[in-house]
C-alpha positions as CSV (number, residue, x, y, z in Angstrom):
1,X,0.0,0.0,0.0
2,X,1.2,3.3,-0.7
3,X,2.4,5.9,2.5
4,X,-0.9,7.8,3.4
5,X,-1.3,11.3,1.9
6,X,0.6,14.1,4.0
7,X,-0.9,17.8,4.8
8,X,2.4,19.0,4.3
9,X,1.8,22.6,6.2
10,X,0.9,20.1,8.8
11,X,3.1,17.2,8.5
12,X,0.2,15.1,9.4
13,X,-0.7,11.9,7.7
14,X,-3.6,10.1,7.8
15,X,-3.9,7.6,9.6
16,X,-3.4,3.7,8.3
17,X,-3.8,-0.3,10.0
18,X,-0.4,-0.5,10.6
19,X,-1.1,3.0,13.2
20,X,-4.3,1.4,14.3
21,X,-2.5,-1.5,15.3
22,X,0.1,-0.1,16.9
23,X,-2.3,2.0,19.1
24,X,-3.9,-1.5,19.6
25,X,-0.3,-2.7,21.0
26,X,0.4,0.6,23.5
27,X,-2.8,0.5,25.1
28,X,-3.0,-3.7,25.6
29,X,0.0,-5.1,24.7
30,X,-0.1,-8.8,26.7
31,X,-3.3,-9.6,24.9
32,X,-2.9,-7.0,21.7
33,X,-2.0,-9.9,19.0
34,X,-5.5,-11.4,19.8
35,X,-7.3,-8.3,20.6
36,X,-6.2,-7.1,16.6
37,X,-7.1,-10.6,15.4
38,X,-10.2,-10.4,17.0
39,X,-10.5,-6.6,15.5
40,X,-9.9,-7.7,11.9
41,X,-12.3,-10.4,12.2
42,X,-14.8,-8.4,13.3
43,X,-14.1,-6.0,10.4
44,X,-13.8,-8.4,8.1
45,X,-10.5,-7.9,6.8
46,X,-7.5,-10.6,6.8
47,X,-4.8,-7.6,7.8
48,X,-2.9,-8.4,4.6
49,X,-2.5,-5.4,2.0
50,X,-3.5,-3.7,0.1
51,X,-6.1,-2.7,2.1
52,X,-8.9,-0.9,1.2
53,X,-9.4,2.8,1.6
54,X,-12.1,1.9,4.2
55,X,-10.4,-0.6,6.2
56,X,-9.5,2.1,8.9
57,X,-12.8,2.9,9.4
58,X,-14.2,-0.6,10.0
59,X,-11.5,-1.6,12.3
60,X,-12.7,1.5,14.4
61,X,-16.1,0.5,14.3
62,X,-15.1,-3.1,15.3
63,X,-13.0,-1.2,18.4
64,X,-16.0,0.9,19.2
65,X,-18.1,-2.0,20.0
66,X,-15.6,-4.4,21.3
67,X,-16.9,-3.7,24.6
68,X,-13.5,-3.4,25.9
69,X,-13.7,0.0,27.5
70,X,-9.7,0.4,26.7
71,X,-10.4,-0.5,23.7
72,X,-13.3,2.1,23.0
73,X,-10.9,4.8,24.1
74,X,-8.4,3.7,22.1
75,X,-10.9,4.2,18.7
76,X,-12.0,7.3,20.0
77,X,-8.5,8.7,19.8
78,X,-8.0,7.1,16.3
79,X,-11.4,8.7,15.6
80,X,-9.7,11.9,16.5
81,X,-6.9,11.3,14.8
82,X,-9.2,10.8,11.5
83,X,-11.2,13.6,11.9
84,X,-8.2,16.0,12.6
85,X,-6.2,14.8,9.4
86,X,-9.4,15.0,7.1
87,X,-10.4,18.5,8.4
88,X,-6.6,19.8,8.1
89,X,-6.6,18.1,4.8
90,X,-9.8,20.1,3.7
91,X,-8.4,23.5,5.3
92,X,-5.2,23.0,3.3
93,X,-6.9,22.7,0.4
94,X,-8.8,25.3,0.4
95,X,-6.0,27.8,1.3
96,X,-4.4,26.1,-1.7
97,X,-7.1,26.8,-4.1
98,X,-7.2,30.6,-3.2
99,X,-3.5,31.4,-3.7
């Protein structure tokens, strides 16, 4: 898969499974292999690429109802994370557009 798109007034990119999964790993790393097993599964995805421009967001949708409260949180800040990057995106584009 190619590297994410970068706001570069930002140097934000957004972010991909392999930042998802990592996020996964800091907030329960003893069980995080079987927690992101488990995610993927849920989301219907194998984790092998190329993954689809969506697979973010259903990987956050399987962490929002995981019913892990750690691992709620954890999509919240990815959630976050998404929402930041796609708004900085827009703004970036815009100021961009009217140069």
């Amino acid at each position: 898969m190619a590297e994410p798109p970068v706001v570069a007034a930002y140097g934000l990119r957004r972010p991909d499974l392999d930042e998802v999964r990592a996020a996964v790993q800091r907030v329960s790393p003893v069980t995080a292999d079987a927690v992101w097993a488990g995610l993927l599964q849920a989301a219907g995805l194998d984790g092998a690429p190329p993954h689809g421009d969506d697979a973010v967001q259903r990987v956050v949708a399987a962490m929002k109802s995981s019913g892990d409260p750690v691992i709620v949180l954890c999509a919240r800040a990815v959630t976050i994370r998404l929402s930041s990057y796609e708004h900085l995106a827009a703004t970036a584009e815009i100021v961009r557009n009217h140069r």
